[in-house]
N, C-alpha and C positions, 0 to 999 in steps of 0.2 A: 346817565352816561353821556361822554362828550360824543360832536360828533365826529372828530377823528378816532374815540373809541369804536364808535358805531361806522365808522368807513372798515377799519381795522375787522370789525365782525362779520363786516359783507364779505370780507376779500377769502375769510377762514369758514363762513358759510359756503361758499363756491367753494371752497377747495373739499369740504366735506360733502357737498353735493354731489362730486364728480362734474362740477357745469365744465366745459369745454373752455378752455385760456381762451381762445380766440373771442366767444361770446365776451368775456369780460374785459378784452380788448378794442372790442366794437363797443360796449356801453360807454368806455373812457373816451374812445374818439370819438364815436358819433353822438352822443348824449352827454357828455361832457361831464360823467357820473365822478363824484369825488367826495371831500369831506363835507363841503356843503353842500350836496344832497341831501343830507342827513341830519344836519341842522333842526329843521323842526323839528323833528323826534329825542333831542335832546333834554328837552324839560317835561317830559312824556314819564309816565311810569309804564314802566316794561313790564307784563308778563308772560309768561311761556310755556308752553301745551308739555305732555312727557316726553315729547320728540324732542324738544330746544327750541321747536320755532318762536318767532317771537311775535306777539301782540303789543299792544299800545292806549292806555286809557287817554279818552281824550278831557285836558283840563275843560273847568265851567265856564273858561274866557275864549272857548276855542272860536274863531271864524269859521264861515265855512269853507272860505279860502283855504285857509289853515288845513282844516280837514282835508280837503280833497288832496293838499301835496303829504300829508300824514301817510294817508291811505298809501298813496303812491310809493310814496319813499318804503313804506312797512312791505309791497309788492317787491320792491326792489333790494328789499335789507337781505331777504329769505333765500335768496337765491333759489326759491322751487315752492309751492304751494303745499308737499306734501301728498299729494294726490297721487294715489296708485303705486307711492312707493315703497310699500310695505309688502304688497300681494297682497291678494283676495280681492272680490268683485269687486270691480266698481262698473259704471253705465257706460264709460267713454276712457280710451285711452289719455294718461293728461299730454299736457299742452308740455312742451319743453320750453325753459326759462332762456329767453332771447330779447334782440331788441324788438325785434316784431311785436313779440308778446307784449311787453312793457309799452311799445307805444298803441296796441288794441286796449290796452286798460284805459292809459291816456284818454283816448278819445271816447271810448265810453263814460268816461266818468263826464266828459265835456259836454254829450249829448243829453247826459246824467245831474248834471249840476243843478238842476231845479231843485233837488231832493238834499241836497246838503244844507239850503233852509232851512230845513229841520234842523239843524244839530243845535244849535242856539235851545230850541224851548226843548226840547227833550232834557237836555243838559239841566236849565232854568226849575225842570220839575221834578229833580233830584229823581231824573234817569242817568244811563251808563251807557257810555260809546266807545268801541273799542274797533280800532283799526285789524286789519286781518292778514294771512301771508298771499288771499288771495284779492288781495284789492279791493277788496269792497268794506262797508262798515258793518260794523255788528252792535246792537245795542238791546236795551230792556229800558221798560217805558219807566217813570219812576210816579205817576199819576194814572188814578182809574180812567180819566178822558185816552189818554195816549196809550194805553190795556188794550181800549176797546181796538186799534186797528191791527191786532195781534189775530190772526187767526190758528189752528190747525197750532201744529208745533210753531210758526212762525210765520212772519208773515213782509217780504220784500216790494219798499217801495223807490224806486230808482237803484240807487245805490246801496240802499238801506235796507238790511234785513234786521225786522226786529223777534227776537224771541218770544213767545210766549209764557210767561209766566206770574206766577202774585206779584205785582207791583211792591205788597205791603212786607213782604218779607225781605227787602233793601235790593236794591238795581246793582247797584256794584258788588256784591257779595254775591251774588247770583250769578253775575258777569262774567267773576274771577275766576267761583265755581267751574260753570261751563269751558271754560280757556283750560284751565288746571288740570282738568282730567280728560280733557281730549275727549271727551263725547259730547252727545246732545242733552239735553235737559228738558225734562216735561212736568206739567203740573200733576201735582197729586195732592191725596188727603192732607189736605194742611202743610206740606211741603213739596218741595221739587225731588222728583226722580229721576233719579240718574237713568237713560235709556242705554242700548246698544251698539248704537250705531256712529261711528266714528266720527267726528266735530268735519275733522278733511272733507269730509265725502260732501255734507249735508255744504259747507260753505259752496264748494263745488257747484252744485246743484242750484243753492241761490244767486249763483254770479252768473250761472245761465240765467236765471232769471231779470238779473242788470241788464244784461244784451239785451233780453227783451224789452225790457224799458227803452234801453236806449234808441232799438230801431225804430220801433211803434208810435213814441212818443206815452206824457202820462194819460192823455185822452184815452187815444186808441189801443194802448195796454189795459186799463181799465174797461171799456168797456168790453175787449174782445176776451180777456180771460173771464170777468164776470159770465158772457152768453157764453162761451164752451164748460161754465160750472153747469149752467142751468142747462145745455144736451149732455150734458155728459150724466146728471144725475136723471134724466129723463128717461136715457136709454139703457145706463145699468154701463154707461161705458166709463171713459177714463179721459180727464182735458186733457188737451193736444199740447198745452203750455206746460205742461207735470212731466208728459210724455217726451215734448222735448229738452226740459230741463234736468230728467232722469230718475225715472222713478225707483229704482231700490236706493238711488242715492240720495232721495228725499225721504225715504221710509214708506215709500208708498207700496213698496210689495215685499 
């Protein structure tokens, strides 16, 4: 899709959103939002949850420049995350789609930027990265080395959340899966099982966990949610980094 087509989709996403004219009056003044915004997402392949929203695979030449305005742009195409706007639980009321919000992605992602590194060898090891509506990346490892940093259903590092699943049953087929049917995906006997819990929520929930990258730093994210594993399995309790991320929105209860 060009990216006047994809300006053209922003404008009819906000209009289906209900986003408020003024919001996307301030994006064109103040941000200076237009056809080339959209630009990298042009030679992108689209795909899209049963809502409409729309994902983004990223090609095997991507930068990680590249990615990080991907990401961005894919925040900005959506006009809204999806989050909570269906009914039924979720952990936190969502965030309304603004320039506030768009430039908190921004700068998380900049605090973030260590983690886009990655996108090169993940890509290189015939894995799969796909941009998300809530700004962050999503992928599946395509090599048993890059498996192993998958924990639990998945597992977020900066920006990066990676699925858990067989590597050897193909990253992008998996990928597309997951996106397609708007849920989460888990291992099972010899193939992926389809779980219950809405794709929205669980993204949700890992972008809390970006923040937390981004305030802490990857040092002191790393070590302070490893030691709240190790009191939390000690005392029968629950990490503080789950509990602030949201736990039935990560499937934790």
């Amino acid at each position: 899709m060009s990216a006047s087509a994809l300006h053209q989709k922003w404008l009819a996403n906000a209009r289906r959103q209900r986003v408020d004219p003024a919001v996307i009056d301030a994006l064109i003044d103040r941000r200076r939002i237009g056809p080339g915004s959209f630009v990298v997402l042009a030679s992108m392949i689209e795909l899209a949850d049963p809502h409409g929203a729309s994902y983004f695979l990223l090609p095997a030449d991507t930068t990680a420049v590249q990615a990080r305005a991907a990401v961005l742009a894919t925040y900005l195409l959506n006009a809204g995350t999806g989050y909570g706007a269906r009914g039924g639980h979720t952990d936190f009321a969502p965030a309304g789609y603004s320039v506030g919000e768009l430039a908190r992605i921004a700068d998380r992602q900049w605090a973030n930027r260590w983690s886009y590194r990655a996108v090169r060898p993940v890509l290189a090891s015939a894995g799969a990265l796909a941009t998300t509506p809530n700004g962050i990346l999503m992928g599946l490892a395509g090599s048993r080395m890059h498996t192993r940093f998958a924990r639990r259903g998945g597992t977020t590092y900066g920006d990066l959340f990676m699925a858990n699943l067989d590597h050897r049953l193909g990253a992008e087929w998996q990928l597309r899966t997951i996106i397609e049917s708007g849920r989460m995906w888990y291992r099972g006997d010899g193939a992926p099982v389809r779980g219950g819990l809405d794709l929205d929520r669980v993204l949700h929930h890992e972008e809390r966990h970006c923040r937390q990258w981004a305030r802490l730093g990857p040092v002191r994210m790393a070590a302070g949610y490893l030691g709240a594993e190790a009191r939390a399995r000690c005392s029968g309790g629950v990490n503080r980094f789950e509990v602030e991320a949201g736990l039935s929105d990560g499937g934790y209860r």
